[in-house]
C-alpha positions in Angstrom: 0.0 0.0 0.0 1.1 3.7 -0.5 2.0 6.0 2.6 3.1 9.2 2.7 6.7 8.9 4.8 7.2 11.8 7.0 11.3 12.5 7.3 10.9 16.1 8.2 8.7 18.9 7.0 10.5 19.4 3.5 11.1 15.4 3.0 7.4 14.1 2.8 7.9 11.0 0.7 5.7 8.3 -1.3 6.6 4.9 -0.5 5.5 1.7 -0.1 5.0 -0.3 3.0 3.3 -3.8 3.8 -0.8 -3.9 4.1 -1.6 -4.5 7.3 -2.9 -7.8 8.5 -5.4 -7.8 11.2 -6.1 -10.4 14.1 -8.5 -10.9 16.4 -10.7 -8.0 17.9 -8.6 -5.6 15.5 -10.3 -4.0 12.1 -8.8 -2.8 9.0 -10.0 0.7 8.1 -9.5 2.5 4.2 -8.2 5.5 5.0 -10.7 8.6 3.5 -9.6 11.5 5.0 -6.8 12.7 7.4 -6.1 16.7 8.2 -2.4 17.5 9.2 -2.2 18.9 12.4 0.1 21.6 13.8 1.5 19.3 16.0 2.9 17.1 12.8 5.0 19.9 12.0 6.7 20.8 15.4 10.1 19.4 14.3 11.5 19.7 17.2 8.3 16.9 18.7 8.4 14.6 15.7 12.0 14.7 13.8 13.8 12.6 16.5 11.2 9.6 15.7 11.3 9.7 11.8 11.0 8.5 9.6 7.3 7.9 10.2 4.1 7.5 8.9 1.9 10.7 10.8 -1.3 11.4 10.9 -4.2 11.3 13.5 -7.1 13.1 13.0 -8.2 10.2 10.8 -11.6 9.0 9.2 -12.3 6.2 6.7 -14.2 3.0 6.2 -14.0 -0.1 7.6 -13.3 -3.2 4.8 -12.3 -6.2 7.7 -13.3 -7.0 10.9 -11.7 -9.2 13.2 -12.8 -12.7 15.0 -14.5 -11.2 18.4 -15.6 -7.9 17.3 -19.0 -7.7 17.8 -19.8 -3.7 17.7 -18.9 -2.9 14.6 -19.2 -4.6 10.5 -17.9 -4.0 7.4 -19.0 -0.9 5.7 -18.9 1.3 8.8 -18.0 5.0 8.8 -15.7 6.2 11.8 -13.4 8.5 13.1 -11.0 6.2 14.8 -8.6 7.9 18.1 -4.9 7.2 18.0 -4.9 7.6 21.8 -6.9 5.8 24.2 -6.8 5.9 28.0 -7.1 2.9 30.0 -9.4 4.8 32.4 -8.5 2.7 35.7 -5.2 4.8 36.4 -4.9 7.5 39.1 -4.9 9.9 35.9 -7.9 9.0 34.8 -9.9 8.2 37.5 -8.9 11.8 38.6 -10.5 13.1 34.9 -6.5 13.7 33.8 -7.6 10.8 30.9 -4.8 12.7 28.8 -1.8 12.2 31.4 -2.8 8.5 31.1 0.8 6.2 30.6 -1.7 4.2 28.2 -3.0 7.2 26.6 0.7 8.4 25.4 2.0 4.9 24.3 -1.5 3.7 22.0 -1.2 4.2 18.1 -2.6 2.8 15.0 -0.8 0.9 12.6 0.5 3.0 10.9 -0.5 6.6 10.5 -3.8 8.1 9.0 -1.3 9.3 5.7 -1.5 5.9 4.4 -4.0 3.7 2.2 -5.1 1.2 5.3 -5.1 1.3 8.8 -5.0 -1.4 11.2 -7.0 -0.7 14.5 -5.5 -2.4 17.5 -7.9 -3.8 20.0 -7.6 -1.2 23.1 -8.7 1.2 20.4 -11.7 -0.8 18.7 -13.0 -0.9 22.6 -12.5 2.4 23.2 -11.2 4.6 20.6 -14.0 4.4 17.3 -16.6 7.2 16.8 -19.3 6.4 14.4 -19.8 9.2 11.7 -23.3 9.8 11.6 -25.2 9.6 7.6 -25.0 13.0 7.0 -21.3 13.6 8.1 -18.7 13.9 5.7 -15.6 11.7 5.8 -13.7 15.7 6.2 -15.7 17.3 8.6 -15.4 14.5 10.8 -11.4 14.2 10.8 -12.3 17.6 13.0 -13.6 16.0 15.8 -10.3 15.4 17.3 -9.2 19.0 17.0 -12.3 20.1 18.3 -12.3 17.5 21.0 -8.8 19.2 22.2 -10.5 22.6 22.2 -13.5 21.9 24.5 -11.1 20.4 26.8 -9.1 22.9 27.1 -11.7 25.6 27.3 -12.8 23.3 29.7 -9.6 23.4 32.0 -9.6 27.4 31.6 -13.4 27.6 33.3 -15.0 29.3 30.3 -18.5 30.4 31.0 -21.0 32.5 29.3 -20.0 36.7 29.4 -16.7 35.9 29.6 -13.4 38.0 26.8 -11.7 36.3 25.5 -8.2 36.9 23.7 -7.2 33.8 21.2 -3.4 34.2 19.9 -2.5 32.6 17.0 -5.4 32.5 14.1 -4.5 28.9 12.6 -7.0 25.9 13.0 -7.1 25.7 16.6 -7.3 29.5 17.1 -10.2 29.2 14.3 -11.7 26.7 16.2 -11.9 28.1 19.7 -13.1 31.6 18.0 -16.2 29.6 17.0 -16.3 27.5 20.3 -16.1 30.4 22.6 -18.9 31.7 21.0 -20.8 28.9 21.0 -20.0 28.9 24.9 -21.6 32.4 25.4 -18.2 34.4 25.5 -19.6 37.9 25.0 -16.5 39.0 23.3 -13.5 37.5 21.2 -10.8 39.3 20.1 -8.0 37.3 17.8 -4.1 37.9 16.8 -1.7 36.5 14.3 1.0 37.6 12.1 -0.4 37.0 8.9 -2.9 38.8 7.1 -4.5 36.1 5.5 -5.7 34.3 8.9 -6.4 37.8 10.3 -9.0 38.0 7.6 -10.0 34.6 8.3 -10.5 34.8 12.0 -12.7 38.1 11.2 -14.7 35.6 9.2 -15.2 32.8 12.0 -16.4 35.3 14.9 -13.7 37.2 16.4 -14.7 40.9 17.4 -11.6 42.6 16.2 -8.2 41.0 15.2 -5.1 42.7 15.9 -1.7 42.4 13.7 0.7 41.2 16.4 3.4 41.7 13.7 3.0 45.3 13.6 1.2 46.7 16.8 3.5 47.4 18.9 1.3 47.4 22.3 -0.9 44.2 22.0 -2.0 44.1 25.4 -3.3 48.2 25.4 -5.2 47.4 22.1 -6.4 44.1 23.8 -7.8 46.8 26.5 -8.4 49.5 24.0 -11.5 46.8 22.4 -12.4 45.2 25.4 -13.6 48.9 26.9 -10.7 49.5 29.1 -10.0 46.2 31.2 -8.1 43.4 30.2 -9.3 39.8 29.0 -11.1 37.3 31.1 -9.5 34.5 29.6 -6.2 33.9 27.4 -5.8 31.0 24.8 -2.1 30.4 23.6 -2.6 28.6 20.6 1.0 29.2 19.0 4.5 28.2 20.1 6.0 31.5 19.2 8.0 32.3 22.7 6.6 36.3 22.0 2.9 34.6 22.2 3.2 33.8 26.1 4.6 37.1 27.2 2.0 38.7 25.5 -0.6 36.6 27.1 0.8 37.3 30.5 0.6 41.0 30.0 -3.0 40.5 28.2 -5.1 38.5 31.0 -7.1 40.3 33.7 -7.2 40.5 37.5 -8.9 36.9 38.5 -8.2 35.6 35.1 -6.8 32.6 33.1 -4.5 31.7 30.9 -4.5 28.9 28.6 -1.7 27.1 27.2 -3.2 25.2 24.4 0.3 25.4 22.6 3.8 26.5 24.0 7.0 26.9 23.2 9.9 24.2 22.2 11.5 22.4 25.4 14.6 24.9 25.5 12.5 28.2 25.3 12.3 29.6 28.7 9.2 32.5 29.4 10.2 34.8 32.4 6.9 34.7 35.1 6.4 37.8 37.7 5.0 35.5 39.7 4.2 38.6 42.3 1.8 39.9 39.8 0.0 36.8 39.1 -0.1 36.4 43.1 -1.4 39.7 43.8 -4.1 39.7 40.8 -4.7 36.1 41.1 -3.8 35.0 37.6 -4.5 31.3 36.9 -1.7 29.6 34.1 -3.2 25.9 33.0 -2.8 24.0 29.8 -4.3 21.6 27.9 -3.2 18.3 26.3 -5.3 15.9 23.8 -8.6 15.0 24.6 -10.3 12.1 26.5 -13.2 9.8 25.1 -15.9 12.0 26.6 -14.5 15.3 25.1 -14.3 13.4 21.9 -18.0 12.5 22.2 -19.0 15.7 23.0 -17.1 17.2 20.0 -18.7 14.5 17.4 -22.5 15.6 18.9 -21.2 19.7 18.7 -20.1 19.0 14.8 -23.6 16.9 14.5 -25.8 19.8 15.3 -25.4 23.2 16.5 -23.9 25.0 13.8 -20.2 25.1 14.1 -18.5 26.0 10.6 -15.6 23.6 9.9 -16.4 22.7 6.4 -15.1 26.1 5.0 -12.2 26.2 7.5 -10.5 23.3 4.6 -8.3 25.2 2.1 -6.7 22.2 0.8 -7.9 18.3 0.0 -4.6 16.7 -1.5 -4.0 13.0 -2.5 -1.4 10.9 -0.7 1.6 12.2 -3.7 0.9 15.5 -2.9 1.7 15.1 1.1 4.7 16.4 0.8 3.2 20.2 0.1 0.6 19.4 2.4 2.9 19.8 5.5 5.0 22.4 3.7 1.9 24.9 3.4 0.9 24.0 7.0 4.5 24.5 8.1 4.8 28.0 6.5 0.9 28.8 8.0 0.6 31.5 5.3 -1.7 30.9 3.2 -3.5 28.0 4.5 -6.0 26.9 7.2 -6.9 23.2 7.1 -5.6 21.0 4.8 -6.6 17.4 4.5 -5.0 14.6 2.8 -7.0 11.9 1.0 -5.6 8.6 1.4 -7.3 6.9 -1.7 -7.1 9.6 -4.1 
């Protein structure tokens, strides 16, 4: 079968590897649809285990079932999870499903970027989302993203009236615009430094987007719109080490700040911890998503309104991989590009 063999984010080749053979309690899923995520081009997170085969926001079609699998048949549509808990640890009994030992060391065989997909059997129990009739095979390769958004807006305690400042204006910025929103936040302001996803975030329900390229005081103009007080709540959603010092000066008295992405391992961010003391300024973060979140997602994309079909800028076939992580590396003129196994 073909794969797309990730080497770094300019070496994206086309080989060949093995088809998968399944055993029991395992299924073999065709690959439909599979969006790159940001977190496939973080060199610095995936180089040292090339060469690869990536990919896990993944949807496609079942085609074998294995010997003791008694949910699911040939024919099915699902979104399938890389990453499954085992939900008995103190993590996940705890609701930290995503700090799960199990959760960080389950994978498909291979990666969604490939022709076929085995399914293990800790994921077939746990880890397969049935697309409903009227979902597309794309729109549901966004209910992991998603899934990682509500968490995290989640861990930050959003709740209806609250501002809300969203840096960074890719897919997950996109996505937590339009989640915020659906949450009640009664004001979302967005940055980036791109003009083309400025524009975009405008179009996906932020209040005012600011050019963090050019303005030279982001948090005043983050004050300026939200009628002179700071944010109630700050989501990082870019590693850029500027990003967190501007969240830090951007967040309000009693407010949070959300991690959703951060800076590579050596990057230190200098905290005055006496300010966050004396204005009571919560830092969390956010990692992955646990099977209720992804749930939740799946019924969010089912039926109240959230846009993601016109977030896709790109649908590529395996061979064109390659400039499938370069445009999502450069995050210029791009949002969400998805690559199409069987095309």
């Amino acid at each position: 079968m073909r794969v797309a063999m990730y080497y770094n984010n300019n070496d994206v080749r086309l080989e060949e590897l093995p088809k998968p053979k399944i055993g029991p309690g395992e299924i073999l899923v065709r690959a439909m649809a599979c969006g790159i995520c940001g977190s496939d081009v973080m060199e610095w997170y995936r180089v040292k285990k090339a060469p690869r085969v990536l990919g896990h926001e993944m949807t496609g079609e079942f085609v074998e079932v294995g010997s003791g699998v008694k949910k699911f048949r040939v024919g099915d549509r699902a979104f399938v999870s890389h990453h499954v808990p085992c939900n008995t640890c103190r993590y996940c009994l705890t609701g930290h499903h995503t700090a799960c030992e199990t959760l960080h060391t389950t994978n498909f065989d291979p990666g969604g970027f490939a022709e076929f997909v085995r399914v293990p059997p800790l994921q077939v129990d746990r880890g397969i989302y049935l697309l409903p009739d009227d979902m597309s095979f794309e729109d549901g390769t966004f209910i992991e993203p998603l899934a990682c958004c509500l968490r995290g807006q989640r861990n930050a305690g959003v709740k209806p009236g609250d501002s809300i400042f969203v840096i960074g204006s890719g897919i997950a910025g996109l996505l937590h615009i339009q989640l915020a929103r659906f949450l009640g936040a009664s004001s979302v302001f967005a940055s980036d430094v791109s003009q083309y996803r400025l524009d975009v975030a405008k179009r996906f329900g932020a209040d005012a987007v600011i050019d963090a390229g050019r303005e030279r005081d982001v948090p005043g103009l983050v004050k300026e719109l939200n009628g002179g007080r700071l944010v109630d709540k700050v989501f990082v959603c870019t590693g850029a080490p500027a990003a967190s010092v501007t969240a830090l000066q951007s967040v309000d008295r009693g407010g949070t700040i959300l991690f959703f992405a951060v800076p590579e391992p050596t990057v230190n961010t200098p905290v005055n911890f006496n300010d966050m003391w004396r204005n009571e300024i919560t830092l969390t973060t956010s990692y992955g998503a646990s099977p209720s979140d992804l749930s939740t997602s799946l019924e969010l994309l089912r039926g109240c309104g959230l846009n993601v079909h016109d977030m896709i800028t790109h649908r590529l076939g395996l061979a064109e991989a390659g400039l499938g992580f370069k445009l999502v590396a450069k995050a210029e003129d791009s949002i969400k590009v998805i690559i199409e196994p069987c095309r």
